[in-house]
VONUTOR-335968 format. One record per residue (C-alpha): x, y, z; chain; residue in one letter. Coordinates in Angstrom, 1 decimal, padded with zeros to 4 digits, m for minus. Layout:
<recs>
@px->X; py->Y; pz->Z; mol->A; type->A
...
</recs>
This chain:
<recs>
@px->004.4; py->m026.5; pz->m037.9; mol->A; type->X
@px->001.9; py->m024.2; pz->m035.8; mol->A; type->X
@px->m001.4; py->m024.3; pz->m035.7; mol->A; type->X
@px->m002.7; py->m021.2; pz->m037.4; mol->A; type->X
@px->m006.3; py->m021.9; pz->m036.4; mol->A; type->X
@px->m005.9; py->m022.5; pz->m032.9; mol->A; type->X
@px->m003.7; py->m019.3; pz->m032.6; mol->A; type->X
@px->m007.1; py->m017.8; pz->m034.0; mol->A; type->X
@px->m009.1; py->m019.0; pz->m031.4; mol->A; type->X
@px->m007.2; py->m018.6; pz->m028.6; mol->A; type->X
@px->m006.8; py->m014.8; pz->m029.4; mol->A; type->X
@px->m010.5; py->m014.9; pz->m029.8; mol->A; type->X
@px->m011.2; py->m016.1; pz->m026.5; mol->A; type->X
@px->m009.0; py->m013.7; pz->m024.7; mol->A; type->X
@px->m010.4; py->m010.7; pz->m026.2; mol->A; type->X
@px->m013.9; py->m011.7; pz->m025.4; mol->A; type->X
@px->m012.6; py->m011.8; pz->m021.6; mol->A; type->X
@px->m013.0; py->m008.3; pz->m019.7; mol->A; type->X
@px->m010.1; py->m007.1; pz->m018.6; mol->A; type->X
@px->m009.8; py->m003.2; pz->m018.0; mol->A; type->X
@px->m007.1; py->m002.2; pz->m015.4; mol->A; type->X
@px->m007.2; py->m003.1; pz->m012.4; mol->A; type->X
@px->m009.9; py->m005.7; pz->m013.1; mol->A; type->X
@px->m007.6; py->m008.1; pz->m014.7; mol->A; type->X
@px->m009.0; py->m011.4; pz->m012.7; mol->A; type->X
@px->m011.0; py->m013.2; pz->m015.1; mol->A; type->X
@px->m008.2; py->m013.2; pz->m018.0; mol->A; type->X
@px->m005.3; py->m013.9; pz->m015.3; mol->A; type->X
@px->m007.5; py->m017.0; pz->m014.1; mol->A; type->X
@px->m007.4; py->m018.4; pz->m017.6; mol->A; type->X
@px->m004.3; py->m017.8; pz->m018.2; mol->A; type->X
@px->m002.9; py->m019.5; pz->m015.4; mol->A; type->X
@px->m005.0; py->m022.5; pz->m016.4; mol->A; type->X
@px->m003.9; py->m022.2; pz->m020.2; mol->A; type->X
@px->000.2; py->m021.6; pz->m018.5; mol->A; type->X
@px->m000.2; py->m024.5; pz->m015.9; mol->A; type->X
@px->m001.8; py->m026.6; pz->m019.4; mol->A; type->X
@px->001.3; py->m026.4; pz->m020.7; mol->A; type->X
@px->003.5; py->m027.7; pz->m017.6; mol->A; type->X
@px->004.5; py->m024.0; pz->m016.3; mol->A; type->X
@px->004.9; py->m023.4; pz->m013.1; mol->A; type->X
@px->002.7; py->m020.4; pz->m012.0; mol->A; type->X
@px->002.5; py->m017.8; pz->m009.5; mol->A; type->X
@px->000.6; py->m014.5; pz->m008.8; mol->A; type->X
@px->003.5; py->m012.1; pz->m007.2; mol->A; type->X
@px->000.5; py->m010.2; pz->m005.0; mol->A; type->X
@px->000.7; py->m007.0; pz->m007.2; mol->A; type->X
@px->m002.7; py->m006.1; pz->m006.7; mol->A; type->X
@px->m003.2; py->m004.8; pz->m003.9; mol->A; type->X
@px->m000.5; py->m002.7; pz->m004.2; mol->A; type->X
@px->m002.4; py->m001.2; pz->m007.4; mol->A; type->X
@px->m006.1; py->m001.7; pz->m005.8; mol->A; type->X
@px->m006.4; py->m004.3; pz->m008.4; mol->A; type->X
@px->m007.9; py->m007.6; pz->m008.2; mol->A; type->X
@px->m005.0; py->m009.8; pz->m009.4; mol->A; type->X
@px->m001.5; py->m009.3; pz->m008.9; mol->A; type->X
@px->001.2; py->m010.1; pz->m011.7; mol->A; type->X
@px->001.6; py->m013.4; pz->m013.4; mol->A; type->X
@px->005.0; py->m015.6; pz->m013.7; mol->A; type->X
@px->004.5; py->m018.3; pz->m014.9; mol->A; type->X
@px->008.0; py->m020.5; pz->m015.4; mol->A; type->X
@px->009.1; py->m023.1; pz->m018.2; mol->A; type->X
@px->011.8; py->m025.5; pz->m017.8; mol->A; type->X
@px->012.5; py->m026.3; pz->m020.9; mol->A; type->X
@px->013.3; py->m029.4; pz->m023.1; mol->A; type->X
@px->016.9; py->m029.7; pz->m021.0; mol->A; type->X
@px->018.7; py->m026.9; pz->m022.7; mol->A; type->X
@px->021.8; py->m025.2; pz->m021.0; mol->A; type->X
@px->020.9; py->m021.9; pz->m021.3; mol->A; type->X
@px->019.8; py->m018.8; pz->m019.0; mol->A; type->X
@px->016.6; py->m018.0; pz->m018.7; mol->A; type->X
@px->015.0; py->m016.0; pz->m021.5; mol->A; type->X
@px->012.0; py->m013.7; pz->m020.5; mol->A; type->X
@px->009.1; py->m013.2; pz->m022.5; mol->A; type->X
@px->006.4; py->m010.3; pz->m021.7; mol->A; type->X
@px->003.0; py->m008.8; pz->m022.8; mol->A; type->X
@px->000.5; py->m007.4; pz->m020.1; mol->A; type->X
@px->m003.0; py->m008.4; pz->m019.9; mol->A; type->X
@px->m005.0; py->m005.6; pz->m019.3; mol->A; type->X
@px->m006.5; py->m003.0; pz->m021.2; mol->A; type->X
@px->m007.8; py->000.4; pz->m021.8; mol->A; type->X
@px->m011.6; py->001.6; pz->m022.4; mol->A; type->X
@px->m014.0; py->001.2; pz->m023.8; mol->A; type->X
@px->m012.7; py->m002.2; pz->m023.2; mol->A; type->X
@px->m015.8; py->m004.3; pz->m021.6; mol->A; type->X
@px->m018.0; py->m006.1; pz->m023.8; mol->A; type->X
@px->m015.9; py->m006.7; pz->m026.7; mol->A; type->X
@px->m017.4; py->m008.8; pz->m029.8; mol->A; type->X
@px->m014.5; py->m009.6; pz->m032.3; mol->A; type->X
@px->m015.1; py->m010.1; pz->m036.2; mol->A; type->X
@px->m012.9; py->m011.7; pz->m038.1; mol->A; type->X
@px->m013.3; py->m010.5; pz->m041.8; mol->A; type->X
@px->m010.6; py->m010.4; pz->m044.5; mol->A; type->X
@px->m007.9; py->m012.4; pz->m042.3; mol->A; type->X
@px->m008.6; py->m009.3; pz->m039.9; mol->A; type->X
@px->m010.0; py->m008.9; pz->m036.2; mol->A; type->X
@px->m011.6; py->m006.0; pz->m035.3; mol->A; type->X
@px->m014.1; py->m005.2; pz->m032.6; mol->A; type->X
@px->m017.6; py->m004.2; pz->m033.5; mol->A; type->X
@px->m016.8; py->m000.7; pz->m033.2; mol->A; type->X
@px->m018.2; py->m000.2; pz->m029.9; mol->A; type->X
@px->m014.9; py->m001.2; pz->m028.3; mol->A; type->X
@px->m011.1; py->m001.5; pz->m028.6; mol->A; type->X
@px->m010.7; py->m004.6; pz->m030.0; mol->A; type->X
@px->m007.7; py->m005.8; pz->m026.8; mol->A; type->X
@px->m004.8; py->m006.6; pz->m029.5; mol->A; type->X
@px->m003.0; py->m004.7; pz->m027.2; mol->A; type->X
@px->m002.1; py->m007.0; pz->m025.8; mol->A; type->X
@px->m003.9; py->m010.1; pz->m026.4; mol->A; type->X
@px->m002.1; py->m010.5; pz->m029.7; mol->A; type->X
@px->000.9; py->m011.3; pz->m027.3; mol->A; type->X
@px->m000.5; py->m013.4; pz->m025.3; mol->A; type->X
@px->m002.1; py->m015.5; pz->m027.8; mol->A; type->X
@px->001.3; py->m015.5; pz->m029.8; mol->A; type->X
@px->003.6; py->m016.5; pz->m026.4; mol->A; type->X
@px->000.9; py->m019.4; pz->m026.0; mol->A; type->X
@px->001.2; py->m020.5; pz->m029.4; mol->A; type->X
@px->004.6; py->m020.2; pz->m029.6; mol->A; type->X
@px->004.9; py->m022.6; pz->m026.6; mol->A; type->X
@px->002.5; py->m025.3; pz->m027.6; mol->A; type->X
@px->004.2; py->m025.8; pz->m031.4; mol->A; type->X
@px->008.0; py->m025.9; pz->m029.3; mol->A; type->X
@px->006.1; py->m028.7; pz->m027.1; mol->A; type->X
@px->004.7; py->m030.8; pz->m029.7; mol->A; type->X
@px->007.0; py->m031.1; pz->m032.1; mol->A; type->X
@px->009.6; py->m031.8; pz->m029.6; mol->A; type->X
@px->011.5; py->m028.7; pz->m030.4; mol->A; type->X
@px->014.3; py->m027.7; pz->m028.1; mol->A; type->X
@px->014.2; py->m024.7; pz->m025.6; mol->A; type->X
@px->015.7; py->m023.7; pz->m022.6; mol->A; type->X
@px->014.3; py->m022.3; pz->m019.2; mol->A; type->X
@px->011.1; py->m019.2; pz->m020.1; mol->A; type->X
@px->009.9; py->m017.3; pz->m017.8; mol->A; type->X
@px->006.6; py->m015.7; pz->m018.8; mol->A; type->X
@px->005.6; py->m012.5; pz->m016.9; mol->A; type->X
@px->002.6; py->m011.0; pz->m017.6; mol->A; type->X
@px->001.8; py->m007.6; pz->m016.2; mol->A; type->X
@px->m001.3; py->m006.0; pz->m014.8; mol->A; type->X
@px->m002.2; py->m002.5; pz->m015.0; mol->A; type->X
@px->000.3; py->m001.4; pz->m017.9; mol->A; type->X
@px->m002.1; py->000.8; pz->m019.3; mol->A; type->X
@px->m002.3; py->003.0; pz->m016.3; mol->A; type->X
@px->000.9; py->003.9; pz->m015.7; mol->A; type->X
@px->002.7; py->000.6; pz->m016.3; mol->A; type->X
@px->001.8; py->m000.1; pz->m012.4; mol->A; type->X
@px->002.1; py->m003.8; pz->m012.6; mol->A; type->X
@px->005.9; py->m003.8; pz->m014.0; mol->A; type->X
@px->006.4; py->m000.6; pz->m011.4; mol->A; type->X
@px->005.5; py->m003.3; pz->m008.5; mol->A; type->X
@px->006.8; py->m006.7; pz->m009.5; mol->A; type->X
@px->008.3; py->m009.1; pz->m007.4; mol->A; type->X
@px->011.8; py->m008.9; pz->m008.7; mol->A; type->X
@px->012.6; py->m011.1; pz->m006.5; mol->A; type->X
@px->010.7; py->m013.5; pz->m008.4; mol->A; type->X
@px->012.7; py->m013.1; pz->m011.7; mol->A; type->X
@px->015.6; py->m014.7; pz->m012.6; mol->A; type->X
@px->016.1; py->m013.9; pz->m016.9; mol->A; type->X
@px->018.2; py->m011.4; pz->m017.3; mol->A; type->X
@px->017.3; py->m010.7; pz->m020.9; mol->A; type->X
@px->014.3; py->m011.3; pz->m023.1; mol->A; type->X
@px->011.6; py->m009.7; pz->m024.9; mol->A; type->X
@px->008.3; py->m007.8; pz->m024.7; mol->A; type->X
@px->005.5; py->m008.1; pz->m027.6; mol->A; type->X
@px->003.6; py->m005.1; pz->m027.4; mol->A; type->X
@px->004.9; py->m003.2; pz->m030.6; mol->A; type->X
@px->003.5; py->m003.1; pz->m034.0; mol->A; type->X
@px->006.2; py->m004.0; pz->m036.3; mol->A; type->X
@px->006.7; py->m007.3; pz->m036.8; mol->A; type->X
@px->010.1; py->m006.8; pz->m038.9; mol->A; type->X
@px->011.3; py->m004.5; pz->m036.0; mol->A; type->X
@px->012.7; py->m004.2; pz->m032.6; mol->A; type->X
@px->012.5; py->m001.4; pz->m030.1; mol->A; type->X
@px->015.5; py->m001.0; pz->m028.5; mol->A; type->X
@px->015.5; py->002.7; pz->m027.6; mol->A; type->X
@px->012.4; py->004.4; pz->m025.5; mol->A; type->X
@px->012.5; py->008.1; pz->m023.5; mol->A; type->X
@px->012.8; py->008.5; pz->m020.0; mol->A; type->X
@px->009.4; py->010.5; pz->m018.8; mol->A; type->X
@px->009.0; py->013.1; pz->m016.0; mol->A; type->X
@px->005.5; py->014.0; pz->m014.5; mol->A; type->X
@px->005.1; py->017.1; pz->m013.5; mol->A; type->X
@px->002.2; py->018.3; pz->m011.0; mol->A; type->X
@px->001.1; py->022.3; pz->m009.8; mol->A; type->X
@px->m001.1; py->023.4; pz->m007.4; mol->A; type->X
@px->m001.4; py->027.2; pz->m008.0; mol->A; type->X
@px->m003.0; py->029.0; pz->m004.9; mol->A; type->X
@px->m004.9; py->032.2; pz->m005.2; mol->A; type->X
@px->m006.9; py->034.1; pz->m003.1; mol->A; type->X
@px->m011.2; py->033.3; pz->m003.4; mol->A; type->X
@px->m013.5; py->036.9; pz->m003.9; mol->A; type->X
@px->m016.4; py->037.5; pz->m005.6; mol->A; type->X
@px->m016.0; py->038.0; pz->m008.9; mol->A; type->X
@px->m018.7; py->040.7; pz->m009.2; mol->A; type->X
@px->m018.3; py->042.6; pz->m005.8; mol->A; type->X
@px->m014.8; py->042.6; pz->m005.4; mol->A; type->X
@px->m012.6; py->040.7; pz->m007.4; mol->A; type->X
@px->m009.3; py->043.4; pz->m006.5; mol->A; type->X
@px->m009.7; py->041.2; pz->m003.6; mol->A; type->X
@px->m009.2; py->038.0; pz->m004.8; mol->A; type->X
@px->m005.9; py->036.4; pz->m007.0; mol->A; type->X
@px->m007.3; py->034.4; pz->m009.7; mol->A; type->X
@px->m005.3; py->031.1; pz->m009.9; mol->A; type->X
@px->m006.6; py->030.2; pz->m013.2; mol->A; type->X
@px->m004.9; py->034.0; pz->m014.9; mol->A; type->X
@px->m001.7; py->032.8; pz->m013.1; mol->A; type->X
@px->m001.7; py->029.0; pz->m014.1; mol->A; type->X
@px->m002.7; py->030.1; pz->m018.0; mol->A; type->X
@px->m000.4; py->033.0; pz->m017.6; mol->A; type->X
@px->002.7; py->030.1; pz->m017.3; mol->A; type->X
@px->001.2; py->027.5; pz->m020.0; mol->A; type->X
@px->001.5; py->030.7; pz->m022.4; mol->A; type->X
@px->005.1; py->030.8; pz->m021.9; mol->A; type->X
@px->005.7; py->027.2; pz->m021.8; mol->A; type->X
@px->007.2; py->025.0; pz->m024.9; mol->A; type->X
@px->005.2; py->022.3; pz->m025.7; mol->A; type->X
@px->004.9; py->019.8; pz->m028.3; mol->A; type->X
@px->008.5; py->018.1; pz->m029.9; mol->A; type->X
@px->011.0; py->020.2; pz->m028.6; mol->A; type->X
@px->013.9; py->018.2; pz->m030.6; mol->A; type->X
@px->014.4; py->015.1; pz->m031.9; mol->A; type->X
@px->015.1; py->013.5; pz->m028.6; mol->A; type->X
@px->012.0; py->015.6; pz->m026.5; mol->A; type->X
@px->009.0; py->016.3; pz->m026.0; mol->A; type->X
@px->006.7; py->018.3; pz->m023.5; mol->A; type->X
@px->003.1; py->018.3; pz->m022.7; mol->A; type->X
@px->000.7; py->019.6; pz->m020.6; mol->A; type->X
@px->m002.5; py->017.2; pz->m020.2; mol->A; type->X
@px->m004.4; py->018.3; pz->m017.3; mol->A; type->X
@px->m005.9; py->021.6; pz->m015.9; mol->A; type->X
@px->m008.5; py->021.7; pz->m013.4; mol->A; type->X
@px->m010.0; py->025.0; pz->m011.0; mol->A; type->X
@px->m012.9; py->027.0; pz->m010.5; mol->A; type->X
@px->m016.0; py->026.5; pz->m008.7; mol->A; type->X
@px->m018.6; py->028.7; pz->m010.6; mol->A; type->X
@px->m018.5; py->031.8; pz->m012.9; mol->A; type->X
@px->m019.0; py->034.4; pz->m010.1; mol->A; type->X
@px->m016.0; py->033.6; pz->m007.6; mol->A; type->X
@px->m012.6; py->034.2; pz->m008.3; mol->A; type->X
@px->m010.5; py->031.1; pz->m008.1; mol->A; type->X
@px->m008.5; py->030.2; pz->m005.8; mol->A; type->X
@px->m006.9; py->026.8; pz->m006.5; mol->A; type->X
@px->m005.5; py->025.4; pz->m010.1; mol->A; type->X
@px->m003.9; py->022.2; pz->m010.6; mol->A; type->X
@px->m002.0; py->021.6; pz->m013.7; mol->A; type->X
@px->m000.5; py->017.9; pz->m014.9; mol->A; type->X
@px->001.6; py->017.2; pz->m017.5; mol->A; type->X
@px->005.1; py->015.6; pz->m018.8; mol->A; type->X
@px->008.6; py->015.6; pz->m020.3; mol->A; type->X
@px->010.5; py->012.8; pz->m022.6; mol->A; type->X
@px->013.0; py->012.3; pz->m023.6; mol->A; type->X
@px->015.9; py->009.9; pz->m024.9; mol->A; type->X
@px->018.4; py->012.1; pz->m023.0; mol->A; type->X
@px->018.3; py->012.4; pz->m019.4; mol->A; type->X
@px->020.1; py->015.8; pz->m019.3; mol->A; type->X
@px->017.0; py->017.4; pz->m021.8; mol->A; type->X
@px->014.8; py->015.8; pz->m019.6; mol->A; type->X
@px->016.0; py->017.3; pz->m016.5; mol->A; type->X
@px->016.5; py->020.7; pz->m018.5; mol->A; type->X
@px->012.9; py->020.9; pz->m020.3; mol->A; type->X
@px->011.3; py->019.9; pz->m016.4; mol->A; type->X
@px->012.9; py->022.8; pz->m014.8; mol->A; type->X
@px->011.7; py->025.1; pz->m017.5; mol->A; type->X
@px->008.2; py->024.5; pz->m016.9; mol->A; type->X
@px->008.8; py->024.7; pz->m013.0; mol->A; type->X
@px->011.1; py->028.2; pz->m014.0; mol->A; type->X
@px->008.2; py->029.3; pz->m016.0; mol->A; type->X
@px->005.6; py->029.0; pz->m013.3; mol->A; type->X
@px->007.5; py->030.2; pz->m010.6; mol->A; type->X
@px->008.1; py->033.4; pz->m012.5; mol->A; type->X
@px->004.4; py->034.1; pz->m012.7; mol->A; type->X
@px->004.0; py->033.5; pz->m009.0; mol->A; type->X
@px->007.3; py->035.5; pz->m008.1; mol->A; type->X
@px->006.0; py->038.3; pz->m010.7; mol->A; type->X
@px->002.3; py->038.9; pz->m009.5; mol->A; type->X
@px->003.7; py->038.9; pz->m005.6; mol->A; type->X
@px->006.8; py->041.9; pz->m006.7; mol->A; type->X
@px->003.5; py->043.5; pz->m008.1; mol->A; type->X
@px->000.8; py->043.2; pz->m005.3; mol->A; type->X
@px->002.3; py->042.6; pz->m001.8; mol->A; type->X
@px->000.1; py->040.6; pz->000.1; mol->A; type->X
@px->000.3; py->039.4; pz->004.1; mol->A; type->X
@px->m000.9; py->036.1; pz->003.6; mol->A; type->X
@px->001.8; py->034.8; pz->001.8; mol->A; type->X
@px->m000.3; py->034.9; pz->m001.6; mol->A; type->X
@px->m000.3; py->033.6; pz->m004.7; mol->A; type->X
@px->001.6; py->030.5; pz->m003.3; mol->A; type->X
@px->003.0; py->027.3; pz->m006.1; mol->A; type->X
@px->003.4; py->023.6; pz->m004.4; mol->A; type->X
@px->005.2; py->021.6; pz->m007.5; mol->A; type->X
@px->006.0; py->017.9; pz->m007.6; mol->A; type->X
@px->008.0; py->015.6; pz->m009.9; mol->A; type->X
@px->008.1; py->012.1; pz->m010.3; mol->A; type->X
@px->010.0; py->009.9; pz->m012.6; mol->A; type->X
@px->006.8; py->007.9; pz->m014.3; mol->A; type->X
@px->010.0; py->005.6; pz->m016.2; mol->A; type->X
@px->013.0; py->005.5; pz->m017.2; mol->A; type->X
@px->015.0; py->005.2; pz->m020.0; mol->A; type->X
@px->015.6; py->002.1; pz->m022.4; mol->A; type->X
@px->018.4; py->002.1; pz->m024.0; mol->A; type->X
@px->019.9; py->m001.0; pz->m025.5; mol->A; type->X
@px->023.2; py->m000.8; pz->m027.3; mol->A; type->X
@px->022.8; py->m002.4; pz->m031.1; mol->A; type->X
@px->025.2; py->m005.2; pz->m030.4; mol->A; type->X
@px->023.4; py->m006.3; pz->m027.6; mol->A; type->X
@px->023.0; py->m010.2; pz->m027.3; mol->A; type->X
@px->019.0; py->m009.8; pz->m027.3; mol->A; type->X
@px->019.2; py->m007.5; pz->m030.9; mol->A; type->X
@px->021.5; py->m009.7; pz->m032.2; mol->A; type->X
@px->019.4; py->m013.0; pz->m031.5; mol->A; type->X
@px->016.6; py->m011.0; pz->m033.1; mol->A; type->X
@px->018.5; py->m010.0; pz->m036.1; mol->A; type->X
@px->019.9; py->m013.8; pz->m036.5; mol->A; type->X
@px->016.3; py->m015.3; pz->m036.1; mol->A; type->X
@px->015.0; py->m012.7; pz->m038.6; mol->A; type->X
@px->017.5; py->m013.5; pz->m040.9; mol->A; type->X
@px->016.9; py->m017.4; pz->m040.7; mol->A; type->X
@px->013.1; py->m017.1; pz->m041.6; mol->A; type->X
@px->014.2; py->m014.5; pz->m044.9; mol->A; type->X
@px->013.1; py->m011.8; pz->m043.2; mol->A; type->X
@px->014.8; py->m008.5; pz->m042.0; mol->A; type->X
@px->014.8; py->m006.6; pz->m038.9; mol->A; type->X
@px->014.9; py->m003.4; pz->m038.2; mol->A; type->X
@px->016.4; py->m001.2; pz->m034.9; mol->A; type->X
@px->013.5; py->000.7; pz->m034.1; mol->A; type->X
@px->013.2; py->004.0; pz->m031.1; mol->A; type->X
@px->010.2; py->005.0; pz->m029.7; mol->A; type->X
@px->008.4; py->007.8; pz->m028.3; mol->A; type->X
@px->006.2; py->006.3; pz->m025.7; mol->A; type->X
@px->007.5; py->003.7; pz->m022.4; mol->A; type->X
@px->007.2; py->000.1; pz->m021.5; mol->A; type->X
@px->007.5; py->m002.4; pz->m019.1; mol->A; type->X
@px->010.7; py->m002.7; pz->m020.9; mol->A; type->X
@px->011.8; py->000.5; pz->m019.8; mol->A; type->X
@px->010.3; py->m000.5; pz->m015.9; mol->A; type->X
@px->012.5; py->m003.9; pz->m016.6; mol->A; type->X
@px->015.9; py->m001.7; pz->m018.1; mol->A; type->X
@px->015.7; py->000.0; pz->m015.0; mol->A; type->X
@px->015.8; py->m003.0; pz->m012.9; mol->A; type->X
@px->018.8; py->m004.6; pz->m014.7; mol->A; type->X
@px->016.3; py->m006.9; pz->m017.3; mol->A; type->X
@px->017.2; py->m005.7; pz->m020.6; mol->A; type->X
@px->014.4; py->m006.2; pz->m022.7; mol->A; type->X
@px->013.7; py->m005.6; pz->m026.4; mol->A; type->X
@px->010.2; py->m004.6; pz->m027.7; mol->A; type->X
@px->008.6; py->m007.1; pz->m031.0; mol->A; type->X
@px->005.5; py->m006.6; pz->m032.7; mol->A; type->X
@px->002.7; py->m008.3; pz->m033.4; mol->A; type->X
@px->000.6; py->m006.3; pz->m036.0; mol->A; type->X
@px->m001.4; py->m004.6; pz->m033.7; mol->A; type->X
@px->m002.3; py->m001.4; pz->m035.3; mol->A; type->X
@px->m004.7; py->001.7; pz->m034.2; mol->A; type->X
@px->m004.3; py->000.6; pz->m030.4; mol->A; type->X
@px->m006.7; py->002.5; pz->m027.6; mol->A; type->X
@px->m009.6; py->003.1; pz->m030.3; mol->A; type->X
@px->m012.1; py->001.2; pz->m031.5; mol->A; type->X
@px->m010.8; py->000.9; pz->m035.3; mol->A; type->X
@px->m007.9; py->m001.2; pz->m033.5; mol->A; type->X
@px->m007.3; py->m004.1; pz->m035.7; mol->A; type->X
@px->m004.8; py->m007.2; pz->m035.8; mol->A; type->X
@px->m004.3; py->m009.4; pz->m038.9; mol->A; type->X
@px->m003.8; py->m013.4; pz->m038.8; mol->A; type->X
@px->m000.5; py->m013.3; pz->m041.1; mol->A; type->X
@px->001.4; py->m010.8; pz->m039.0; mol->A; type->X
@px->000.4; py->m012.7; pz->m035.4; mol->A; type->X
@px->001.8; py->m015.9; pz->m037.4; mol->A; type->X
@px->004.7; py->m013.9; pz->m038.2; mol->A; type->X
@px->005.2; py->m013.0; pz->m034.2; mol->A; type->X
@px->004.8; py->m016.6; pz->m033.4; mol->A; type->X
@px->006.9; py->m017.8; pz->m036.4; mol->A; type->X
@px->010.1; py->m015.5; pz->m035.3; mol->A; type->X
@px->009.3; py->m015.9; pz->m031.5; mol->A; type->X
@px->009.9; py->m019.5; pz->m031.8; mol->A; type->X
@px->013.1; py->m019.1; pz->m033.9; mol->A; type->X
@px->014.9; py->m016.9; pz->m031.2; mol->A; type->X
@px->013.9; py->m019.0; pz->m028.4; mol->A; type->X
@px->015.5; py->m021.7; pz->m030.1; mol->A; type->X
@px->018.1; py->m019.7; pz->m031.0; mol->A; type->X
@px->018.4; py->m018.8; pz->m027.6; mol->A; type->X
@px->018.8; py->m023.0; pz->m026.5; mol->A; type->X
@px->021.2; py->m023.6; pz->m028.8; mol->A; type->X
@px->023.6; py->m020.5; pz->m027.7; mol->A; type->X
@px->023.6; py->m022.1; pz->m024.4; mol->A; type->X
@px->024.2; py->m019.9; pz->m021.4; mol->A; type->X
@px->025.5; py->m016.1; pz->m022.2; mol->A; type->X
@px->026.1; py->m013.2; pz->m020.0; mol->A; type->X
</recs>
């Protein structure tokens, strides 16, 4: 019914367009040619800036064949991590892969390529679907920036689905809430030879704290990590300054909120200890903290309407599908929080953000083969809640 070969070549084509974060221009140009192809109506939301990018996100709108139905969103995002410039995809095997020098972009190319397909078979051969509305995100990769500053305004689906998962007989449905956490640990500068009783070495202090600290899982709903430490200026002064970075998950939002203040609790015991031991005048060792929400939680209940049109498209193509939770976030979880409940589908993408990433043919026909049975699905449900 599809074409198998041009869903090959379009995915070909994408890859082979740069498009790191924030320098998503050249792939959103195309695909707003390829979108407005296709008789979608297409807008840049004016994202970029906001994200010191050079494109803002894309919406690009569908009306349909003159189905009665809501709007059904589908989203992937188009840019992607390094090394990501340069890429030259081989196709061996029914496999891409890059030529080891880069990732290969399957995340999330293999989206895109599958949404486009999906739309073009629906087209010609007359197939019936109701109102899309494509958004494709910038900047997912660095912090899911481009979901974070959408134009809400913009979007009118209040359901749908995002392909950026692996499985392609699954559905993410359940994705942690994730706290960042940021230190500034302030000592006192001496030289580390001459008189370092003088100084209050920051770096002791901030390592002093990670010791004490949990990380890795913590249960089966959390986890913890510190990522970042940076301080010193050279071997022979004592440092003054440390900033640590790191981050809590997890699928309940009272262990997140509990594991976060732990760290903090750990860090201001090692400032609050070394000052009950060495009075100072200065105020010394001082701890500036900050926390920010980097998502929040997705959690859709199993019997919602967009895992149930999964599960019933599945199940017409002979296939199962699977309730799946997942450890890392989304634009889904960016779109949960905004009232857009949206379900995460793979497309085979496997070994993302290296360069042994890979995608095979069979399983992106697989994507494009169910896509196009829920969207149909979707038009012949009519409008829903």
């Amino acid at each position: 019914m599809f074409n198998r070969d041009r869903l090959a070549d379009v995915f070909k084509t994408l890859v082979r367009i740069d498009s790191v974060s924030k320098k998503e221009g050249a792939i959103s140009r195309a695909l707003q040619e390829i979108f407005e192809s296709l008789g979608g109506e297409v807008h840049d939301d004016g994202a970029g800036p906001k994200v010191e990018g050079d494109t803002g996100n894309l919406i690009a709108r569908f009306k349909g064949s003159g189905a009665d139905a809501v709007p059904l969103l589908l989203n992937a995002h188009m840019d992607t991590v390094q090394p990501g410039e340069g890429v030259n995809v081989l196709f061996s095997d029914g496999t891409f892969t890059s030529d080891g020098s880069t990732i290969l972009g399957a995340d999330d190319k293999s989206a895109l390529a599958v949404i486009i397909e999906a739309i073009r078979t629906l087209q010609e051969n007359g197939l019936p679907y109701g109102p899309l509305e494509i958004v494709v995100t910038i900047c997912e990769e660095v912090g899911l920036l481009g979901a974070k500053n959408l134009d809400y305004s913009m979007i009118k689906a209040r359901y749908g689905y995002s392909l950026d998962s692996t499985d392609t007989e699954g559905i993410v449905t359940r994705a942690p809430a994730a706290n960042h956490i940021e230190f500034k640990v302030h000592g006192r500068d001496a030289h580390a030879g001459a008189s370092p009783e003088k100084g209050i070495n920051a770096i002791h202090l901030a390592s002093g704290a990670i010791s004490e600290t949990r990380l890795g899982r913590i249960d089966e709903e959390t986890t913890a990590n510190i990522g970042i430490f940076e301080g010193g200026k050279a071997t022979n002064i004592v440092p003054s300054l440390v900033t640590v970075a790191g981050e809590v998950r997890s699928h309940s939002i009272e262990k997140l909120e509990e594991e976060t203040q732990k760290i903090i609790q750990g860090f201001e015991r090692q400032v609050s200890k070394y000052k009950d031991a060495f009075p100072s005048d200065d105020g010394l060792p001082r701890l500036e903290v900050e926390v920010r929400q980097d998502f929040a939680i997705l959690k859709i209940p199993d019997d919602h309407p967009v895992v149930a049109l999964a599960k019933e498209a599945a199940s017409g193509l002979g296939r199962k599908m699977e309730i799946k939770i997942s450890g890392g976030g989304s634009d889904s979880n960016i779109f949960f929080g905004h009232g857009i409940v949206t379900g995460i589908l793979g497309t085979g993408m496997k070994d993302m953000h290296t360069v042994r990433e890979s995608v095979r043919l069979d399983d992106m026909v697989k994507a494009v083969e169910l896509l196009i049975e829920i969207i149909q699905l979707h038009a012949k449900k009519g409008s829903q809640d």
